[in-house]
C-alpha positions as CSV (number, residue, x, y, z in Angstrom):
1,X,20.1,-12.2,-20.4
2,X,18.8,-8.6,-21.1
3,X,20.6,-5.4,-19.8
4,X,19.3,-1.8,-18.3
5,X,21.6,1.2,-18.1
6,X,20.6,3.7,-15.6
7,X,20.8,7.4,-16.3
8,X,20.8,10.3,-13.5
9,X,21.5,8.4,-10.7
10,X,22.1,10.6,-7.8
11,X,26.0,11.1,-6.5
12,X,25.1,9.6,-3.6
13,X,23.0,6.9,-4.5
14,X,26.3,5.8,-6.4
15,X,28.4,6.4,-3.6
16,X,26.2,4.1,-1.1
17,X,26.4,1.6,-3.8
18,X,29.9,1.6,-4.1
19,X,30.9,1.1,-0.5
20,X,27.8,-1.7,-0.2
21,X,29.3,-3.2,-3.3
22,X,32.7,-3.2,-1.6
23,X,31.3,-4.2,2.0
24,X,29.6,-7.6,0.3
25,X,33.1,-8.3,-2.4
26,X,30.7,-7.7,-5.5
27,X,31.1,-5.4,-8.3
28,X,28.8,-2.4,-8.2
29,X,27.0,-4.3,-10.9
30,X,26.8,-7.4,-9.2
31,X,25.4,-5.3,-6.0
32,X,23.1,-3.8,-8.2
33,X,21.9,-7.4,-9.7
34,X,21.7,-8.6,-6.0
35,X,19.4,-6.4,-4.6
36,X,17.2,-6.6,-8.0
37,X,17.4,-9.9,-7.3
38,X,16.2,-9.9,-3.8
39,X,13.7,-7.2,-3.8
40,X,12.1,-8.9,-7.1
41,X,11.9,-12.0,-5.6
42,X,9.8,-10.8,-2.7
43,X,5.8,-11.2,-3.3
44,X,3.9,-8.9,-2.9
45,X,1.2,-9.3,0.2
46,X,-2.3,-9.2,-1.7
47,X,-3.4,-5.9,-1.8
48,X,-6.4,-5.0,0.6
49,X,-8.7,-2.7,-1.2
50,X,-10.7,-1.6,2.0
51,X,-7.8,-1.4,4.3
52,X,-5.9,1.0,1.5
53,X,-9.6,3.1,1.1
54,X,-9.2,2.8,5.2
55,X,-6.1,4.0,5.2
56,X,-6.5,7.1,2.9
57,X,-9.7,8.8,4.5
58,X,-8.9,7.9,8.2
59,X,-6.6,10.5,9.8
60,X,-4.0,9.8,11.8
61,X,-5.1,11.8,15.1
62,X,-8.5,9.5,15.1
63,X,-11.3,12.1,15.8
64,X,-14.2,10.7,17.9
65,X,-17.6,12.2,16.6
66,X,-20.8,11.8,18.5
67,X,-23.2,9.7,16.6
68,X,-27.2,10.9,17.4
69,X,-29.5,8.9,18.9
70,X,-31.5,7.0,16.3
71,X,-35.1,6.5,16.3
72,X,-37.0,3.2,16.6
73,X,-38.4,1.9,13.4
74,X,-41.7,2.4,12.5
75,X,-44.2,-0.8,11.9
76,X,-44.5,-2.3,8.6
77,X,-48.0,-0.8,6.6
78,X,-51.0,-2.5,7.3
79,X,-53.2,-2.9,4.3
80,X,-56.8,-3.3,4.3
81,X,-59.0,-5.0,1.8
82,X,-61.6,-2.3,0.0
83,X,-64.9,-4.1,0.6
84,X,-67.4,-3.9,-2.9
């Protein structure tokens, strides 16, 4: 089994993990392994490429802008044969 040290923890990141620890009867070693354990184990929902893109450019307040009327299409070209 492999093992991490973690440096510059904050106080009270320590502190919360020390009472959690105590609330669950675990070391705060073992408290630390558990959560690992259980946030690692989750998978990860596919990631959505458009609804991330989506997500970024849309704001929050959802402004409504006024599209313009379009015009109808024109016809298709009508070619003619050059008579000799």
């Amino acid at each position: 089994m492999a093992s991490i040290t973690i440096r510059n923890l904050d106080d009270d990141i320590k502190q919360r993990l020390r009472v959690r620890a105590a609330e669950h009867g675990r070391s705060m070693e073992g408290e630390a392994r558990e959560i690992l354990r259980r946030v690692m184990g989750e998978s990860a929902p596919p990631r959505n490429l458009a609804a991330a893109i989506r997500a970024r450019l849309i704001p929050s307040d959802h402004v409504d802008l006024e599209l313009p009327a379009r015009e109808s299409m024109r016809g298709p070209p009508e070619f003619g044969r050059e008579s000799s």
